[in-house]
C-alpha positions as CSV (number, residue, x, y, z in Angstrom):
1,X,88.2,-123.7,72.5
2,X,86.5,-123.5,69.4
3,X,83.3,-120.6,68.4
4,X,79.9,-122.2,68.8
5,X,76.4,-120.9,68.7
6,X,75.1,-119.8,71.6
7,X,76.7,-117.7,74.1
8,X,74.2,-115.5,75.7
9,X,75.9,-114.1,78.6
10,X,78.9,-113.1,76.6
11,X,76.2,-111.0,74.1
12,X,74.8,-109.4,77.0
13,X,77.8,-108.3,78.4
14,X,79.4,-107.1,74.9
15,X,76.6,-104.9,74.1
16,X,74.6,-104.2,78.0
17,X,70.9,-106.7,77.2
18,X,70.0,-108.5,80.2
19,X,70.4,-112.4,78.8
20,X,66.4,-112.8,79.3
21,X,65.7,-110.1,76.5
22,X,67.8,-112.0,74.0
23,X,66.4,-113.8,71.2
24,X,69.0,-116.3,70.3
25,X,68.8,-117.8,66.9
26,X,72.6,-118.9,66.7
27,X,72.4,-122.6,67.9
28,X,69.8,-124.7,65.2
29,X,68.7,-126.2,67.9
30,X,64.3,-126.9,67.9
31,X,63.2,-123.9,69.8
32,X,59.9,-125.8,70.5
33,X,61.4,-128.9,71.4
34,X,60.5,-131.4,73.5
35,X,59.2,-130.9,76.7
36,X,60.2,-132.1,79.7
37,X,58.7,-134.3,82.5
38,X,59.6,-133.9,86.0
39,X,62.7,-135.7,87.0
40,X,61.4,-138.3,89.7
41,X,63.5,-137.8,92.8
42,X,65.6,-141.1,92.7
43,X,67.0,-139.9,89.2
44,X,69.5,-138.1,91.8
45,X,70.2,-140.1,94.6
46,X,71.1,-143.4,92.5
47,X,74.3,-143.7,90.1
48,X,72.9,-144.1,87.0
49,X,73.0,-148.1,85.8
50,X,71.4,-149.8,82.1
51,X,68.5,-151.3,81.9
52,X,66.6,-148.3,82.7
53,X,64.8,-148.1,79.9
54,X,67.5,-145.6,77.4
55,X,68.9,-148.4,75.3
56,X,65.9,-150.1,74.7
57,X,64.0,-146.6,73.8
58,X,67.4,-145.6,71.2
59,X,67.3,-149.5,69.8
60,X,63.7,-148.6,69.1
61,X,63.7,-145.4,68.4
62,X,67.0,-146.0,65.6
63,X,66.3,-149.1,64.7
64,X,69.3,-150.8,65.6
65,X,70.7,-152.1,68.6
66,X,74.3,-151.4,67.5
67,X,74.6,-148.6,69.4
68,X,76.5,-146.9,72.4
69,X,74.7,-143.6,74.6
70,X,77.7,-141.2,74.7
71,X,77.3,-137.6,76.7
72,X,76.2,-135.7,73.6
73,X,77.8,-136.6,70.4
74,X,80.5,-134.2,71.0
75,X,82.0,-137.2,73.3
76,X,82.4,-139.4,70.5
77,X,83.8,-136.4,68.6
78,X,86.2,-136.4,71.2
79,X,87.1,-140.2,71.4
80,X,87.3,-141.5,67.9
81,X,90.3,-140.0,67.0
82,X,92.1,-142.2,69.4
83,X,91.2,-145.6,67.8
84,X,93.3,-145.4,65.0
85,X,97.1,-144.7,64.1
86,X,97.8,-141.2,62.5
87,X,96.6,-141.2,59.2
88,X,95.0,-139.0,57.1
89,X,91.8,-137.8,57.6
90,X,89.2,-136.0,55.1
91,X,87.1,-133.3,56.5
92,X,84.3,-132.0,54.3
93,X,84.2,-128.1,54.6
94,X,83.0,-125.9,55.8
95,X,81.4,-128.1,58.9
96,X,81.1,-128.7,62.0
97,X,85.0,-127.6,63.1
98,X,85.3,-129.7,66.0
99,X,85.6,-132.7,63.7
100,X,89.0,-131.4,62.3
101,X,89.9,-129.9,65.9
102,X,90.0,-133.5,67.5
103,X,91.8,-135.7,64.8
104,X,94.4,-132.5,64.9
105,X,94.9,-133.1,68.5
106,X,95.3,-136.7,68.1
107,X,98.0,-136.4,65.2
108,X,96.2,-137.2,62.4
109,X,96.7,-134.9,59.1
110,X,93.3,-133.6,58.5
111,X,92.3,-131.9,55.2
112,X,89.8,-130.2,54.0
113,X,87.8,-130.7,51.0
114,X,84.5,-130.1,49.1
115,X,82.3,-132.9,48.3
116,X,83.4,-133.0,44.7
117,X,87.2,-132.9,45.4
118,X,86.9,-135.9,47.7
119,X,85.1,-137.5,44.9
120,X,88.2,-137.9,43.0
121,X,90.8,-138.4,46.1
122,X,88.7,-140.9,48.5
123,X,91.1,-143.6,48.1
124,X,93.7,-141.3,49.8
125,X,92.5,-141.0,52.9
126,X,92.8,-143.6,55.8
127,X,89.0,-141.2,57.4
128,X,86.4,-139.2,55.8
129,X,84.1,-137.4,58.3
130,X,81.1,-136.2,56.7
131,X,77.8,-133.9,58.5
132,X,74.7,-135.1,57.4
133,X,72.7,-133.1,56.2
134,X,76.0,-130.5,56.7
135,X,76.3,-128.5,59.7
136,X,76.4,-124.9,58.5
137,X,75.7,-125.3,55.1
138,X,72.5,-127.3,55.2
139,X,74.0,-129.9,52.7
140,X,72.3,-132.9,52.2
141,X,74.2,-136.0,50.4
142,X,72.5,-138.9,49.5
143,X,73.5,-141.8,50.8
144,X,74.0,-143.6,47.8
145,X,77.4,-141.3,47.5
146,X,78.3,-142.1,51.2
147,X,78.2,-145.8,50.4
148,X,80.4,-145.6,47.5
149,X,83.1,-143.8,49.4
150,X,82.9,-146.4,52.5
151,X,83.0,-148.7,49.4
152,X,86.4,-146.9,48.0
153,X,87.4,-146.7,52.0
154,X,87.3,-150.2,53.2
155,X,89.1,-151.3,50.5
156,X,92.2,-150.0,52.5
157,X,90.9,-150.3,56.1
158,X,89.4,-146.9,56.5
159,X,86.3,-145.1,58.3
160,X,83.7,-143.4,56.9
161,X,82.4,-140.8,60.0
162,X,78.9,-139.6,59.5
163,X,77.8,-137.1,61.9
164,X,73.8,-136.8,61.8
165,X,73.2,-134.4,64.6
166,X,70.3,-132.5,62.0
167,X,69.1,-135.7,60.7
168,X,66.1,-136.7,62.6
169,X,63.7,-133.9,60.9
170,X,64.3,-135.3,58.1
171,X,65.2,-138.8,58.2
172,X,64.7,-140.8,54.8
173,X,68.9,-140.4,54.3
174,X,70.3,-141.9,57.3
175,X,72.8,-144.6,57.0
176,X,71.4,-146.2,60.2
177,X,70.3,-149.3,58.1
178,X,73.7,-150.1,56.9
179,X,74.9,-150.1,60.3
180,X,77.3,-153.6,60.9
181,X,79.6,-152.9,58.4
182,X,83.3,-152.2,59.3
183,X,84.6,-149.3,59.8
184,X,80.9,-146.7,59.2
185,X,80.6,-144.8,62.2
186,X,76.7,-142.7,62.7
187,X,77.3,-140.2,65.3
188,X,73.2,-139.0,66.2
189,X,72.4,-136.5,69.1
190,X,68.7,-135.6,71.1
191,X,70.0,-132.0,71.3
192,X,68.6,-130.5,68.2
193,X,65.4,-132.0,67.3
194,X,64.7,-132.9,70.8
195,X,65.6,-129.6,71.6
196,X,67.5,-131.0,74.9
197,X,71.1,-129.8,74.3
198,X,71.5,-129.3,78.4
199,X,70.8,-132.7,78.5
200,X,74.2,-133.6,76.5
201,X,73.1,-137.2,75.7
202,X,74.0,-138.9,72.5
203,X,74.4,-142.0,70.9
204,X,77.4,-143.9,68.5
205,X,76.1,-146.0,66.1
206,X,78.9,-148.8,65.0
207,X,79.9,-152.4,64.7
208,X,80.2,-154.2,67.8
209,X,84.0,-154.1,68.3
210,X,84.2,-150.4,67.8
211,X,81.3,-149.4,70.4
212,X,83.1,-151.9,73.0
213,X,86.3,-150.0,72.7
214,X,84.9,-146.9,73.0
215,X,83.0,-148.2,76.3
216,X,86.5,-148.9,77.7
217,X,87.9,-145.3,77.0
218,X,84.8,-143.5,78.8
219,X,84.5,-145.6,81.5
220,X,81.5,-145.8,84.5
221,X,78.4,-143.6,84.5
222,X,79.3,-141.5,81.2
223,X,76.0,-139.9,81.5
224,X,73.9,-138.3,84.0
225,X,71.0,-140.7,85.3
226,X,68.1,-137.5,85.0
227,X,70.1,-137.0,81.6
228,X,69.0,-141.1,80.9
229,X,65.8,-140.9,82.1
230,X,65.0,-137.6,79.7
231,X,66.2,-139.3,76.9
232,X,64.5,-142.8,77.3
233,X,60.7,-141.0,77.2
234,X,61.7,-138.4,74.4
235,X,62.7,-141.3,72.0
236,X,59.3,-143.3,73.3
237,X,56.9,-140.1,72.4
238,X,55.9,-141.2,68.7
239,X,53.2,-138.5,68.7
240,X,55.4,-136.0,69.3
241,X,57.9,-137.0,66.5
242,X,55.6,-137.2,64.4
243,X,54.4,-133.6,64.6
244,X,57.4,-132.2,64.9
245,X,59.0,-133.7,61.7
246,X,55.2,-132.2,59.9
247,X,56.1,-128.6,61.8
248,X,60.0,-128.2,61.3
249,X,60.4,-128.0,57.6
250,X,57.0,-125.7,57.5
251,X,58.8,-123.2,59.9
252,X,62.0,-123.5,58.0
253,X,60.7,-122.7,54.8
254,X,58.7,-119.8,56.8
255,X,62.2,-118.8,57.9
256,X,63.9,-119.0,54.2
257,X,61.0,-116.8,53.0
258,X,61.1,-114.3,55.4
259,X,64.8,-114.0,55.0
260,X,64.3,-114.1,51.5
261,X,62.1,-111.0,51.2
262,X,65.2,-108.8,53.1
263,X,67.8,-109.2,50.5
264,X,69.0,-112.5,52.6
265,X,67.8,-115.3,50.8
266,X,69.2,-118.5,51.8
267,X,72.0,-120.5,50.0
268,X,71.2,-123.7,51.9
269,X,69.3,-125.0,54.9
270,X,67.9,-127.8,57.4
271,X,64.7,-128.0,58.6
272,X,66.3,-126.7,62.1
273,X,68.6,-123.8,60.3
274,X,68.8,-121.6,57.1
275,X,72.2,-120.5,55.5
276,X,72.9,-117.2,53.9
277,X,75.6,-115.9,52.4
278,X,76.1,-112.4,52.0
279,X,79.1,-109.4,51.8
280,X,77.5,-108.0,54.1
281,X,77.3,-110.6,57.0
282,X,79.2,-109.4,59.7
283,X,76.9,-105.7,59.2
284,X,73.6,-107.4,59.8
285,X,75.5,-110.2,62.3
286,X,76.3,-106.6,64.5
287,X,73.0,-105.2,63.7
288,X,70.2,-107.4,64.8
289,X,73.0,-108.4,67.9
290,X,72.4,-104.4,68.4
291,X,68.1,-105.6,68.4
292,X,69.2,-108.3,71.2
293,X,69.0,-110.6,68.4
294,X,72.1,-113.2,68.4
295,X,72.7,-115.1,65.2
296,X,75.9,-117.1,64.0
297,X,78.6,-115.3,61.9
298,X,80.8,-117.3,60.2
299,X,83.5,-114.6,59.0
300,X,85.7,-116.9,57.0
301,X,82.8,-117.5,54.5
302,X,81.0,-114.4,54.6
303,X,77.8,-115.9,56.1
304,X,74.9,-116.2,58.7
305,X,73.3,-119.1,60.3
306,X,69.1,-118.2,61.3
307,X,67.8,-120.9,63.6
308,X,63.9,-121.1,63.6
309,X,62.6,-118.1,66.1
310,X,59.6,-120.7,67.8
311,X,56.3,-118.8,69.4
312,X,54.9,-116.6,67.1
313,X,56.2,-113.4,69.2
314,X,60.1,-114.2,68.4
315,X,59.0,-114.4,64.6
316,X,57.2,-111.0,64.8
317,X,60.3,-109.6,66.6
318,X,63.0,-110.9,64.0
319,X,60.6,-109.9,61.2
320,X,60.8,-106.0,62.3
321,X,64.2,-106.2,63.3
322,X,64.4,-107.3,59.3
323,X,62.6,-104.2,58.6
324,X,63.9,-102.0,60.3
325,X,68.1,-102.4,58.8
């Protein structure tokens, strides 16, 4: 299994902080997300069925009906692989690593490259998986370059994979409105800016054929009816949307400028996340873990990941642990 954010038990027991006194920051995921109703009572006696009200909340809510719910994105993550022969498979890194992970598995020959690199080698590739904006770098690419490599792609048969699990902040760059043509595959979750991870409820955005195949391999009550129910009256609350995408990138330049002022300016960022790069990342990863203060460490690249600390309390709490290194 791969390292993720998260992980609060295992901090507690590494360094002796009761998981209630943590203040996580290693996930990106909205720490003043949505909140939840109470689950009616026949969310758990019935097997979850359509026509409850989730498709018709994501077809609005997306603006497209070509679409598939999935447990969390990280099921389609899981499947896609499967649908085509070995081939090879471009991975733009440093990313999410689960994308590389489950082509590996599936014996495809995945390789890494950086957005420039792939520029030049597109055509040899049978896959390109892309994050959108990237996942932990913050990268955003337009989608004017994503269409020119499905362009480049299709010309041999291939996918482009665009993983938008940080895009609905921010949403101008989606490549939801191209959805239809072959082979471009929009992964999208409700864990981040929803801020319902536990929920693990996702969606695959495709051409018809695709999502139908991918139907076949998960089979019968894929997701959890409370899980359906949660997700059909976030994606209907257009008020809250709306503030949140106002209050996200507000907090997250709050974030980068706080960072900033503590020698850890950021090199890139969401409006869930902030990335620094530093030499001396894994000092302040052990440090503010020391302050109950967890944080992703990505070793390889000599960097942190901040999410957004959410009441005002948390901020006040990583501001002095900021001070105090």
């Amino acid at each position: 299994m791969l390292e993720h954010g998260g992980g609060i038990r295992q901090a507690a027991a590494r360094f002796g902080l009761p998981p209630a006194q943590w203040l996580d920051l290693s996930t990106g995921i909205n720490p003043l997300g949505w909140t939840p109703l109470a689950i009616p009572s026949w969310c758990w006696s019935r097997l979850p069925e359509e026509a409850d009200g989730l498709e018709a909340a994501a077809h609005a809510y997306y603006q497209s009906t070509l679409l598939l719910p999935v447990a969390g994105s990280q099921a389609a993550i899981q499947l896609l692989p499967r649908l085509r022969p070995p081939g090879r498979v471009a991975v733009l890194t440093p990313t999410y690593s689960e994308h590389a992970q489950a082509w590996e598995m599936n014996g495809h020959q995945v390789v890494g490259m950086t957005p420039a690199a792939l520029e030049i080698a597109v055509e040899s590739f049978e896959v390109v998986v892309v994050v959108n904006p990237n996942n932990p770098t913050g990268t955003l690419l337009k989608s004017e370059k994503l269409l020119s490599w499905y362009n480049r792609l299709q010309q041999r048969g291939g996918w482009l994979v665009v993983d938008e699990a940080f895009m609905d902040a921010t949403p101008a760059h989606t490549l939801v409105p191209h959805l239809g043509l072959p082979g471009l595959i929009v992964l999208r979750s409700i864990g981040k800016f929803f801020g319902l991870a536990g929920a693990r409820l996702g969606f695959v955005l495709a051409e018809w054929a695709l999502l139908q195949q991918l139907r076949q391999l998960l089979g019968p009550w894929s997701l959890a009816g409370p899980s359906r129910w949660l997700a059909s009256h976030a994606l209907t609350d257009v008020a809250w949307q709306t503030a949140a995408r106002h209050a996200l990138p507000l907090a997250s330049d709050r974030l980068a400028s706080l960072l900033s002022r503590h020698d850890l300016a950021p090199a890139g960022g969401t409006a869930l996340f902030q990335w620094v790069v530093t030499a001396k990342a894994g000092e302040w990863w052990l440090f503010l873990a020391e302050q109950g203060i967890l944080v992703r460490h990505f070793p390889a690249w000599g960097a942190l990941r901040f999410g957004l600390p959410g009441e005002e309390k948390a901020w006040q709490r990583l501001e002095q642990a900021l001070k105090d290194r």
